[in-house]
C-alpha distance (Angstrom), angle and dihedral (degrees) to the residues before:
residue distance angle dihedral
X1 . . .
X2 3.82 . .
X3 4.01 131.0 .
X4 3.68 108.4 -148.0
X5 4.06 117.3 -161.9
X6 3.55 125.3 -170.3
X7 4.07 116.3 -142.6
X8 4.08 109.4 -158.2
X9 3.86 115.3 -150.2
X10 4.23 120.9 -175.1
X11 3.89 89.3 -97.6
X12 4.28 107.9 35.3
X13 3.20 143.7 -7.7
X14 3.89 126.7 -113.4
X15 3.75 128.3 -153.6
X16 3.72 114.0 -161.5
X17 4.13 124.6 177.3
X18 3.83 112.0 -146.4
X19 4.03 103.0 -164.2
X20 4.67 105.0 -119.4
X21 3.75 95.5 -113.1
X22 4.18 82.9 68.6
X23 3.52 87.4 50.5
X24 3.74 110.8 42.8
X25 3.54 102.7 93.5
X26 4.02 92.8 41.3
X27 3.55 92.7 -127.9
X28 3.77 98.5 120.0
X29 3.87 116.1 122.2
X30 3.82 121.1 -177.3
X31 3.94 125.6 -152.5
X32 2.97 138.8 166.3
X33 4.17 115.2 -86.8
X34 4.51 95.4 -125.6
X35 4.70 75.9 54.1
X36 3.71 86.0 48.6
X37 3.53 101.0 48.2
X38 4.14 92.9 39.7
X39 4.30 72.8 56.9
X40 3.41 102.4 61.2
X41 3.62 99.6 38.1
X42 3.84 86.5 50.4
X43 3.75 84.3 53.9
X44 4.02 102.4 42.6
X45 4.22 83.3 55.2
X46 3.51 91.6 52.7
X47 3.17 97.9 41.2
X48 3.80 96.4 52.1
X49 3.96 89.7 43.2
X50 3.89 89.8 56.7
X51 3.82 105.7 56.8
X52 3.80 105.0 113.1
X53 3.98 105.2 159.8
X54 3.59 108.5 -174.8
X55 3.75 117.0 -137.7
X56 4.48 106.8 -130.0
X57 3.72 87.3 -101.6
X58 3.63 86.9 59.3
X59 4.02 94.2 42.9
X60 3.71 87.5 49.3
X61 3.82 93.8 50.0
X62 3.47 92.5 46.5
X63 3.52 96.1 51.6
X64 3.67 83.3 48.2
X65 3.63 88.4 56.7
X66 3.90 94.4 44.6
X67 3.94 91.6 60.2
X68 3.83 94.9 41.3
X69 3.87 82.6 52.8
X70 3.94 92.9 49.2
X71 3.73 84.2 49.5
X72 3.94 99.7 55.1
X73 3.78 84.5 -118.6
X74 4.02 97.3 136.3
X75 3.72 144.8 95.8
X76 3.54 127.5 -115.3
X77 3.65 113.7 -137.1
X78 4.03 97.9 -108.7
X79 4.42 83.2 51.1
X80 3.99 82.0 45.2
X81 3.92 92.9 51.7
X82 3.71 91.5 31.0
X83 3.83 86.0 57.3
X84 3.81 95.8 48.6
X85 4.02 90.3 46.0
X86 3.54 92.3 -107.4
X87 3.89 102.6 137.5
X88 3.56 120.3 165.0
């Protein structure tokens, strides 16, 4: 079985069938290919910007970090500048 929508523009009207299986979990979003495109560009520069691999001196120091912060053993930053003379 096949659900058929129809998507009116200003200047025609298009009738496009989109088989069920696509459709079954109602999580089907249509736009238009140029907002697609914009999309995955969008998401390649991100993606490429966002690519922090931590060497296992850094894991280890992080974790380090995450149980000091569990802890309560941490500066603020106004201890931190306090501590370094840096009083505003």
């Amino acid at each position: 079985m096949t659900r058929t929508f129809l998507f009116a523009t200003i200047t025609s009207m298009t009738t496009i069938t989109i088989p069920q299986e696509l459709t079954q979990n109602r999580n089907l979003v249509a736009v238009p290919k140029v907002a697609y495109e914009e999309f995955l560009a969008w998401q390649r520069r991100t993606k490429s910007a966002r690519t922090f691999k931590p060497t296992p001196a850094e894991r280890k120091a992080l974790a380090r970090a995450r149980k000091n912060l569990v802890k309560g053993e941490y500066l603020t930053l106004s201890e931190l500048n306090h501590a370094l003379g840096i009083d505003n």
